[in-house]
C-alpha positions as CSV (number, residue, x, y, z in Angstrom):
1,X,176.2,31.2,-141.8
2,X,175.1,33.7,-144.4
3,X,173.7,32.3,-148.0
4,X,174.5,33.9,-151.0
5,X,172.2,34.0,-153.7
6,X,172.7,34.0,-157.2
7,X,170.8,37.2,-159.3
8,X,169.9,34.4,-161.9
9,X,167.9,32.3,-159.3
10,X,165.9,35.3,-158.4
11,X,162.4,35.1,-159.0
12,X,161.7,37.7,-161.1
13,X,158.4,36.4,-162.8
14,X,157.2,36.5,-159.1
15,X,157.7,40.3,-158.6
16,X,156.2,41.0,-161.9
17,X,153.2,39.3,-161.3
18,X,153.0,40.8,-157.7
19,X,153.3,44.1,-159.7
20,X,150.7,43.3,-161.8
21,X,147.7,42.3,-159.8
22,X,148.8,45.3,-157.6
23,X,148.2,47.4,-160.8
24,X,145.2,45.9,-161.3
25,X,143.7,46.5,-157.5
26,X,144.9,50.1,-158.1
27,X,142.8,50.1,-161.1
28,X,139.5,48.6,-159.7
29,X,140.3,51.4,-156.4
30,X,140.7,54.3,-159.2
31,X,137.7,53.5,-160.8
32,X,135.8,53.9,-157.5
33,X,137.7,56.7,-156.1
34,X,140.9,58.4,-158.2
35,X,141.9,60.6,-155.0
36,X,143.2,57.4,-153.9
37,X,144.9,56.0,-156.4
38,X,148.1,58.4,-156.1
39,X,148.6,57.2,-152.4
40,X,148.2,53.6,-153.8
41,X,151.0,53.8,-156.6
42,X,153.2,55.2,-153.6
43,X,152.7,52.4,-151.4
44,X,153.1,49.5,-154.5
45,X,156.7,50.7,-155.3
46,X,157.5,51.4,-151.6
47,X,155.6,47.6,-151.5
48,X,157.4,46.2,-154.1
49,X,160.7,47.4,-153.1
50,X,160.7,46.7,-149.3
51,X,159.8,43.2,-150.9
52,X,162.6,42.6,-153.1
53,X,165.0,43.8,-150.4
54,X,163.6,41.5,-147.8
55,X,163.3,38.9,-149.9
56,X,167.5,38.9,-150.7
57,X,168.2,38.5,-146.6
58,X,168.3,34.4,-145.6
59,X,165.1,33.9,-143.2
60,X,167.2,31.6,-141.5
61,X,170.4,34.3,-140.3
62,X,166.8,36.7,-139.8
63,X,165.2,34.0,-137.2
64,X,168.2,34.8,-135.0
65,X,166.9,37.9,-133.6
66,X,163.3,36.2,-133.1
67,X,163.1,38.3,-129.7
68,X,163.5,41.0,-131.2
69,X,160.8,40.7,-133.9
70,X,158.4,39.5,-130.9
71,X,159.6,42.6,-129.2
72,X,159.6,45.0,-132.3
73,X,156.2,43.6,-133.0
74,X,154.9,44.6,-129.4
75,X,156.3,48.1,-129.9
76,X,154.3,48.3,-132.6
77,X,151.6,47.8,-131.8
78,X,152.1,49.4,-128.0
79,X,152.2,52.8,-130.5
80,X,149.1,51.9,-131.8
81,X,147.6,52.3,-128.6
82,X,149.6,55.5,-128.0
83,X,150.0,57.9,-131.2
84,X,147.9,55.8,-133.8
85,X,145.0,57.5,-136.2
86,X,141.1,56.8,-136.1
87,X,139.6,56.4,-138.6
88,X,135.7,55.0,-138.6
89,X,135.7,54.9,-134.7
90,X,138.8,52.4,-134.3
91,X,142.6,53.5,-134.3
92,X,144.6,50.9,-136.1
93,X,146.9,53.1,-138.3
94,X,150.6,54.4,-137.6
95,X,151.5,57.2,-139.6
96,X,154.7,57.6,-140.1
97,X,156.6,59.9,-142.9
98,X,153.6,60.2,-144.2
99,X,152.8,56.5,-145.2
100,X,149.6,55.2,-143.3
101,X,150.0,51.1,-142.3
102,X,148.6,49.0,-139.9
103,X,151.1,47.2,-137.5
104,X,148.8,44.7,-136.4
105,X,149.2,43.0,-140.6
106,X,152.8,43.7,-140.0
107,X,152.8,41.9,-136.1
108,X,151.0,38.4,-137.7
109,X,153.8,38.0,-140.5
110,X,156.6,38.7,-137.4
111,X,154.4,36.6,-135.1
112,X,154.7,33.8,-137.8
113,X,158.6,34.0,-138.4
114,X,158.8,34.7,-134.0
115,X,157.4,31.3,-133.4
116,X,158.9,29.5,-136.1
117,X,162.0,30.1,-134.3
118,X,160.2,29.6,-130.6
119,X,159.2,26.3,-131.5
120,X,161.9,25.2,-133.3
121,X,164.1,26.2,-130.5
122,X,161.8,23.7,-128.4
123,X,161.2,21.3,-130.1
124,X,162.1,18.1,-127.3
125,X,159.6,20.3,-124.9
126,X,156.5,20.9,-127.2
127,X,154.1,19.0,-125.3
128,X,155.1,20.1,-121.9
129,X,152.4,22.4,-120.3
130,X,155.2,25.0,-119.6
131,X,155.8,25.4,-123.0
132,X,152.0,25.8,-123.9
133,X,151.8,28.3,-121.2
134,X,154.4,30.1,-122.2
135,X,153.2,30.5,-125.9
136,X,150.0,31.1,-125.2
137,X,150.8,34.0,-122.8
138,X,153.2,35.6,-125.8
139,X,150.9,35.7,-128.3
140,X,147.8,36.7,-125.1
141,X,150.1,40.2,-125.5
142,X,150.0,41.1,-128.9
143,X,146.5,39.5,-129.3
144,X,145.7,42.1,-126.2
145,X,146.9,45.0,-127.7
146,X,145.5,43.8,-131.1
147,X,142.5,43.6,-129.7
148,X,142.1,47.2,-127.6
149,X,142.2,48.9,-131.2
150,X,139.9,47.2,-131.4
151,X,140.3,44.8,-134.4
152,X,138.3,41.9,-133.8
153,X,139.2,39.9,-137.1
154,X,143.0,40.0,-137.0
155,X,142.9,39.2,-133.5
156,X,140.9,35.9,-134.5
């Protein structure tokens, strides 16, 4: 079952002050190096939008599909491997329309919300060893491909 939210419970204090200390990073980046600073303004209000549209959807209807986030994360990062950008001697970026990210920052927050669900699901069974192996090999593959970028500290 869906719940609806009320526009005057939203949090908007919360997405102002997200705004500003993204302002503020932009800032410290622009005084280093203003080429960049463009890009970054791009990628707050694409940030800050994706956010507040996310944020309206119940986590709880969105932990329904927890295969497919475990899945979508793979895929990410499977295209990584594939099509993804070096840059200093490592290829961790996807570029796609022009927006640069990194699906293995994206893959932890949908590893989080994939095992939420995994362990809630199994809750009676959590200290059986086929549980534990199981878990442990799902997150082996994304913490494999993670890893073949290679990006030592997200894997860890």
């Amino acid at each position: 079952m869906l719940r609806q939210y009320k526009l005057s419970d939203y949090r908007f204090r919360l997405v102002l002050w997200v705004a500003a200390l993204s302002i503020l990073g932009i800032l410290v980046i622009g005084s280093a190096n203003q080429s960049y600073q463009r890009q970054q303004i791009a990628g707050m209000i694409l940030g800050i939008v994706v956010m507040v549209i996310v944020s309206l959807f119940d986590y709880k209807w969105v932990l329904n599909f927890y295969w497919l986030i475990y899945l979508a994360a793979a895929v990410l990062l499977l295209l990584v491997l594939l099509v993804g950008v070096e840059a200093n001697g490592a290829v961790r970026w996807l570029n796609i329309a022009g927006f640069q990210f990194q699906p293995s920052d994206i893959a932890k927050i949908m590893l989080i919300l994939f095992f939420a669900r995994f362990f809630e699901n199994r809750i009676d069974k959590l200290n059986k060893p086929r549980t534990v192996l199981f878990a442990v090999l799902l997150i082996g593959i994304q913490l494999f491909l993670i890893i073949r970028e290679p990006n030592l500290s997200t894997t860890i």
